[in-house]
DOTORPA-864959 format. One record per residue (C-alpha): x, y, z. Coordinates in steps of 0.1 Angstrom, whole numbers, plus 2048, in hexadecimal, padded with zeros to 3 digits. Each point is the difference from the previous one (the first is absolute). Layout:
N
XYZ
...
***
This chain:
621
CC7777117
7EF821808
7DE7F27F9
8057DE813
80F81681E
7DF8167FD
7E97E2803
8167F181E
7FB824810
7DB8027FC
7FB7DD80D
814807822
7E8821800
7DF7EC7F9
8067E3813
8197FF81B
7ED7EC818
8057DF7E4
8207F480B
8057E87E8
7FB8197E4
81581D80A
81E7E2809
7FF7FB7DA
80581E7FA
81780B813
8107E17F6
7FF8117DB
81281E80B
81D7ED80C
8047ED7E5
7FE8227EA
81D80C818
8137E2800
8248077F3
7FB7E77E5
7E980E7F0
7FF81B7E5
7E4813812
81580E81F
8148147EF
7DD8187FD
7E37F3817
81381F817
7F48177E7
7E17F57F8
7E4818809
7E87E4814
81B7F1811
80982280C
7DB808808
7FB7E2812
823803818
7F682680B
7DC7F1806
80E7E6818
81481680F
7EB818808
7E97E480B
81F7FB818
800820811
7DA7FF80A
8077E180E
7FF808822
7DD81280F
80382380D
7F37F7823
7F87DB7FD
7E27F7816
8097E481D
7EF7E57F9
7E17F8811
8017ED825
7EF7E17EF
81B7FE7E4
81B806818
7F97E6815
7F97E57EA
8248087F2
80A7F6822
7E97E3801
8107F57DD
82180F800
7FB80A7DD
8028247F4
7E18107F5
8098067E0
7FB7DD7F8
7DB7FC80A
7E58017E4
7F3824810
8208127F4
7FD7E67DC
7E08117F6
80A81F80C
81F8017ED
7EA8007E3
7FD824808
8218097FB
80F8117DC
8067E67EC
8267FB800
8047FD828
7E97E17FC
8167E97EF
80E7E9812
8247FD80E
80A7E57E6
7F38167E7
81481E813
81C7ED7FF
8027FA7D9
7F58277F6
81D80C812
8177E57F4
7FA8057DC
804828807
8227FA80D
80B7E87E6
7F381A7E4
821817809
8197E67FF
81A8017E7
7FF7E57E6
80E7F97DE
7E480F7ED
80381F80B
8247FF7FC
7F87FD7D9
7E981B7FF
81A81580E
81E7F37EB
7E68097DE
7FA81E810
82380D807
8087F27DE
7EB81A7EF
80881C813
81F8197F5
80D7FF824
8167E480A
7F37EF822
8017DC80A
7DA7EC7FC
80A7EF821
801823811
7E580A7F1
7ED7DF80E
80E806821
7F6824800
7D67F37F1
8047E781E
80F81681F
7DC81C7F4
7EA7E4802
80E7F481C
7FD823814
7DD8067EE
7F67DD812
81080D824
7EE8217FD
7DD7F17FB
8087E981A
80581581B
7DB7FF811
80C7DB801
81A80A81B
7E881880F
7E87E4805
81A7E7817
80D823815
7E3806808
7F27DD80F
8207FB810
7F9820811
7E07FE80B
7F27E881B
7F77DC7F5
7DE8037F3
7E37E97F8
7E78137EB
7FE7EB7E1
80C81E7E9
8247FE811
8017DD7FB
7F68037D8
81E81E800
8177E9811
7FD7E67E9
7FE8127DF
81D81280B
8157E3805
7F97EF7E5
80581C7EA
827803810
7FF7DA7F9
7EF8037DB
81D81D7F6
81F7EF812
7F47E07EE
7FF8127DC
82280F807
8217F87E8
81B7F7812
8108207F4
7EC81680A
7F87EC81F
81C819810
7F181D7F8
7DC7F0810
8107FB822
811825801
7E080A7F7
7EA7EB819
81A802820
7F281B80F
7E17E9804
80D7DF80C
7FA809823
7DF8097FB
7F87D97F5
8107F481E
7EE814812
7DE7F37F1
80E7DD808
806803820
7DA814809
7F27E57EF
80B7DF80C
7DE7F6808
7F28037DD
8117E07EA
7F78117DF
80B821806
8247F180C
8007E97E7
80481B7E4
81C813815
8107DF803
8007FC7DC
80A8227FA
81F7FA813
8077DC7E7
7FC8137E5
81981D809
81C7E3809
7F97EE7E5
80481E7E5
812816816
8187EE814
8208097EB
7F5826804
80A806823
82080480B
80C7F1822
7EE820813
7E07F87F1
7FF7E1800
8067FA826
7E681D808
7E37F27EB
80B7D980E
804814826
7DB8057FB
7F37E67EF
80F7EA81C
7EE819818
7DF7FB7EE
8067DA7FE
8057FE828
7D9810801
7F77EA7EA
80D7E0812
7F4810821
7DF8057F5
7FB7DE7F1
80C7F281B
7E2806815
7EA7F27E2
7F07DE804
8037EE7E1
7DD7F07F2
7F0825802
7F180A7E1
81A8177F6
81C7E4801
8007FD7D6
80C829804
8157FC81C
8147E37EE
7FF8137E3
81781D80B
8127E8811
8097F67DD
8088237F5
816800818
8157E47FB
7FE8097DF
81181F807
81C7EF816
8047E77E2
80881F7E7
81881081B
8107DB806
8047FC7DB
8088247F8
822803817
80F7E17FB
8228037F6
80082080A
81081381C
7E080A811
7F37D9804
8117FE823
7EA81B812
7E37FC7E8
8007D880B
80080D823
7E48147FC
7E97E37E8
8087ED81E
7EF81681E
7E28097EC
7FB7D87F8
806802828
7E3817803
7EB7F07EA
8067DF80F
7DE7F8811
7EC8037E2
81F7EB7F0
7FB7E481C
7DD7F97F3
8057FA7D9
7F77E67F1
8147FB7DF
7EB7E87EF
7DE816808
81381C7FA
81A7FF7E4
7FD8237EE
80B811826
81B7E580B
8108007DF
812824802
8067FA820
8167DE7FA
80F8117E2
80E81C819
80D7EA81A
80E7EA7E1
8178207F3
80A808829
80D7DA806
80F7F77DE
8128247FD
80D7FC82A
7F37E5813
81580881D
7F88227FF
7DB7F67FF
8017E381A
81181C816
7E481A7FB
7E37E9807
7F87F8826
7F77D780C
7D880C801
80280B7D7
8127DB7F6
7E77F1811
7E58127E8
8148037E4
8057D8800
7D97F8809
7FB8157DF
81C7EE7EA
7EC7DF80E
7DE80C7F3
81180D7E2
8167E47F4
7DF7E780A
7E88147E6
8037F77D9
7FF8267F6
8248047EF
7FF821804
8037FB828
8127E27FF
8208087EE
80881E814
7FD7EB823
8197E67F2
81881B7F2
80280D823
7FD7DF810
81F7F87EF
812820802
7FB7F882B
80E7E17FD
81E8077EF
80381D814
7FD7E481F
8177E67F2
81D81A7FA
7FC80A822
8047E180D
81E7F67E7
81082480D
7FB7F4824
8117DE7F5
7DF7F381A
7FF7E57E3
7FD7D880D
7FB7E37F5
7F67E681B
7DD7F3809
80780881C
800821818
82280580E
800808826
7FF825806
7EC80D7DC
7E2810803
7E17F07F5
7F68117E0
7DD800805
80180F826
7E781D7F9
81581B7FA
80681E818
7EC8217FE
8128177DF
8137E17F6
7F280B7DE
8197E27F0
7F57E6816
7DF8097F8
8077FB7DC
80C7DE802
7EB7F581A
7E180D7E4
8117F17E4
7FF7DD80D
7E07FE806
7F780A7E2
8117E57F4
7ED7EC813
7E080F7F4
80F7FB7D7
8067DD804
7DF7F880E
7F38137E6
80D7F07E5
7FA7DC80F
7D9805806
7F68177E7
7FC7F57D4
8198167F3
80B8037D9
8237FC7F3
80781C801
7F680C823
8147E2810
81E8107EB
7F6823813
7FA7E9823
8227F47FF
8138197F7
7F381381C
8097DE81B
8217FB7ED
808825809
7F47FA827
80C7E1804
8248067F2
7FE82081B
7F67EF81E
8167DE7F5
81D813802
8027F5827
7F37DA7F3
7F3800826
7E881B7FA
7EF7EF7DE
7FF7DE812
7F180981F
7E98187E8
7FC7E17EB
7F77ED81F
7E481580F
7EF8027E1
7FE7D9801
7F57FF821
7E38177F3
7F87EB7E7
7FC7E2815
7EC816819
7E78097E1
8007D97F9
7F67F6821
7E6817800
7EC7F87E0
8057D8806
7EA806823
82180A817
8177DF7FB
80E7F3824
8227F97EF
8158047E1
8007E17F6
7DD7FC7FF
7FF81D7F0
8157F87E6
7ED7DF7FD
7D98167F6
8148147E9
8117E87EC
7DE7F27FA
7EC81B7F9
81B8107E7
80D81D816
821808801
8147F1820
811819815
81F7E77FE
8008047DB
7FD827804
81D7FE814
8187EB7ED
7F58127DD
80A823812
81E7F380B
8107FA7DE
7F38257F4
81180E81F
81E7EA7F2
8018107DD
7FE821813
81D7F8813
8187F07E8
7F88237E9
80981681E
81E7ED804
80D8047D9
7F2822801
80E80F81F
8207E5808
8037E981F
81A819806
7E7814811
7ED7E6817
8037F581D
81081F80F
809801822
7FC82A80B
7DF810807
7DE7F380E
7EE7F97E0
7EC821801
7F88147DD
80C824807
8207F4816
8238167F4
7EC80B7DE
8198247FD
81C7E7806
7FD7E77EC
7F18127E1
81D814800
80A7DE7EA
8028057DA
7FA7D77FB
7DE80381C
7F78227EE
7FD7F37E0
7EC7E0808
7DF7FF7E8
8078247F4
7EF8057DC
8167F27E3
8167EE81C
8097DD7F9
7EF7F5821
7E280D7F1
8017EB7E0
8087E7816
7E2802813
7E68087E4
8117DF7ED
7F97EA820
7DB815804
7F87F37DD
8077DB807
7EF80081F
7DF8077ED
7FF7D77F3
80B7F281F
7E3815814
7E47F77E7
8087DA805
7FF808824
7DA812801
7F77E57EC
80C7E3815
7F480E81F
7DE8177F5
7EA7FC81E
7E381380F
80E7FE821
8198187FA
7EA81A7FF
7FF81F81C
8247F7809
815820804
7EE819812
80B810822
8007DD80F
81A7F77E9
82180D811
8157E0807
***
């Protein structure tokens, strides 16, 4: 071990600048101090290992230049031109050259140095061994486990000592005037990716100790972020500093903490979203910006996941909820099939807000955020990346049974064909904050936009599974006023004829229409229309076994989602409705399932090109 960690030591000294060769080595030390293997236990004590952790941290605390130089005019203002930091231009790469060897590696490479220094101190089952053999041969009688402990809290304090120029580092950039020489920028992101590398190696026992030792510097790193919002890479590595410390760290802070460090990162995340918002996206930097946009979400995603079932989801849900707010004009123009690796945390993290409280959610959100939020389950639910797709149905579905126990609690349930005299239309756009309304009015035309979908597009067997169980959960929502569905049902046709009549040359009447159709192999609108008629049937007669006539037809109130909700909720047989492990719900996933043959008959009777476009913003009945 000592020899292999001399040679890994030499090789980082000799040739720092060959990224790929000091990644495997680095790569070595971790797996040296990996807790299952025999070798952590001493690669702490090893003489190079030692050697080469003061040498990088000494490296650390020349870091920054005594009186850094500006940059010259010429650099400066082709930063500007370029809006990239100096520090990325091939002037600074040559120079860097010049620089003593360690504080030439690369951040990666940072990154994995410090990890495996961190992960050297951790307590592990080898060293517990060594201990117990030790204790046994000693006259004194002392636990092996406290003698571990005691091996691991030294090492531990050792590691925080030699550290400290670390913290001296961030204190003093987040004191000083944003700067641009390209020195400050090499400090900045060394520095952070050495926080990252040792945060990263940390055991979660000792991960405690790491954050009382590192507190006194978390204010420092929000102050980097927030001087540098400008520079993508340089907030990229505070914004994965902050994932890491919630994903190691969370269970460390206790309620004080933890709403102080969220207090701020919700503060940093409003500069962020204000920034970006002025950002037009197409620039070259848009792969950077999007990619902190994923750190982010990927942070909200860990807080999401992190307090649920606990009591500190409520204000924590509150608070995922205004940053996505902030955030929401870089949100507005995703693209979930282009890119998948930034939506995906952030339909995980609204998937854990809607199935944990949908109400709660629904009633955080305002009508502009729906709207966004349902243009990116559309995109989403469209791509064939599972990863995307899965989320956006699970909180498709948790809306729509959110939306059908509403309207079962409202007893707004009805059966006829027909709109009774004095119900609102559904569809009437809905007014300004009627963050509901909005819902339903997004949902159906998504449905709209599904079936068309699956009717014009080849799909597998399995994605027409996927495609109706996502229209089996809209439909059964909106069908719960049988009006709603039919006129829905209705417009749809009436699009589809539209689309006919335009590719046969603009028809002067339906039957003629119907006539070039027929003969050219095209789907008739009449047999659109009579084919959707009996799959708005089955959707009926399963509402009707599923909910009870009971509950039709009923005479109070207007017909409007959100009318007596407090009232009539107050219900134990409404509450209940489509609750998880209720009978309604087995129910419901029992009728889901069968629907599955009967819509697969259906897209292949009635598969036409046509049908393709329909459900856009023209699409409201």
């Amino acid at each position: 071990m000592n020899i292999i960690v001399q040679i890994v030591a030499e090789v980082l000294h000799l040739l720092p600048h060959e990224e790929s060769l000091t990644l495997s080595c680095t790569r070595t030390l971790q797996i040296l101090s990996s807790v299952s293997s025999p070798t952590v236990a001493y690669l702490w004590e090893s003489p190079a290992f030692q050697s080469l952790f003061s040498a990088s941290v000494e490296s650390c605390a020349s870091l920054l230049p005594s009186a850094p130089a500006p940059a010259s005019a010429g650099l400066k203002q082709s930063a500007q031109n370029d809006d990239r930091p100096p520090a990325s231009f091939s002037s600074f790469t040559s120079a860097r050259r010049r620089l003593p060897p360690l504080q030439q590696l690369t951040q990666r490479t940072i990154r994995r140095l410090y990890s495996s220094f961190s992960a050297s101190t951790a307590m592990n089952e080898h060293l517990w061994g060594l201990a117990k053999m030790h204790v046994a041969e000693q006259t004194l009688e002392r636990s092996g486990t406290l003698l571990a402990t005691e091996v691991v809290v030294s090492r531990q304090q050792s590691l925080f000592i030699k550290c400290e120029p670390l913290k001296a580092n961030l204190r003093h950039l987040a004191s000083n005037p944003a700067d641009t020489h390209p020195l400050v920028f090499h400090a900045l992101g060394n520095s952070l990716s050495m926080a990252i590398g040792l945060l990263d190696g940390c055991s979660s026992q000792g991960i405690g100790a790491w954050i009382a030792w590192f507190r006194d510097a978390l204010d420092a790193v929000f102050m980097i972020a927030n001087k540098y919002l400008q520079y993508p890479h340089i907030l990229h590595n505070a914004l994965k500093f902050f994932l890491q410390l919630i994903k190691r760290g969370y269970s460390c802070f206790d309620q004080t903490a933890a709403v102080s460090l969220f207090t701020q990162y919700k503060a940093l995340t409003q500069q962020i979203g204000n920034y970006y918002s002025t950002l037009v996206v197409g620039s070259q930097d848009e792969e950077s910006i999007f990619g902190n946009l994923k750190q982010s979400y990927k942070v909200f995603q860990l807080l999401a996941a992190n307090s649920k079932d606990t009591p500190s989801f409520g204000w924590i849900a509150e608070m995922l909820v205004e940053c996505m707010q902030t955030l929401q004009p870089m949100t507005a123009k995703l693209r979930p099939h282009e890119t998948p690796k930034v939506a995906a945390p952030f339909l995980l993290c609204v998937q854990i807000l809607a199935e944990e409280d949908s109400k709660k959610f629904v009633g955080l959100v305002r009508d502009v955020d729906v709207k966004v939020l349902m243009q990116v389950l559309r995109d989403a639910v469209m791509a064939d990346a599972a990863r995307i797709r899965q989320p956006a149905y699970e909180i498709l579905h948790s809306f729509c049974r959110y939306l059908i126990s509403l309207q079962v609690s409202q007893q707004v349930i009805d059966f006829s064909m027909e709109r009774p005299a004095g119900r609102a239309d559904p569809f009437t756009s809905p007014a300004p904050g009627d963050t509901v309304g909005q819902l339903f009015s997004q949902s159906a035309q998504l449905s709209l936009a599904l079936l068309a979908h699956a009717l014009s597009s080849p799909l597998s067997n399995a994605d027409l599974d996927f495609f109706s169980d996502c229209i089996f959960d809209l439909f059964f929502m909106v069908g719960l006023r049988a009006y709603a569905l039919h006129a829905l049902l209705a417009n749809f046709t009436q699009m589809y004829a539209a689309n006919l009549a335009t590719s046969s040359g603009g028809a002067s009447n339906s039957a003629s229409q119907g006539r070039a159709m027929a003969g050219s192999g095209v789907l008739p609108a009449a047999v659109l229309e009579t084919r959707l008629a009996s799959l708005m049937q089955t959707i009926l007669q399963g509402e009707k076994e599923l909910v009870g006539v009971q509950y039709g037809n009923q005479p109070s109130g207007t017909g409007g989602i959100g009318e007596n909700a407090n009232a009539q909720e107050s219900q134990t047989v409404f509450r209940t409705f489509l609750e998880t492990g209720s009978s309604s719900l087995i129910k419901y996933q029992k009728q889901q399932h069968a629907f599955r043959d009967l819509f697969k008959y259906f897209v292949v009777e009635c598969a036409s090109p046509a049908a393709a476009g329909i459900g856009g913003d023209s699409a409201r009945p």
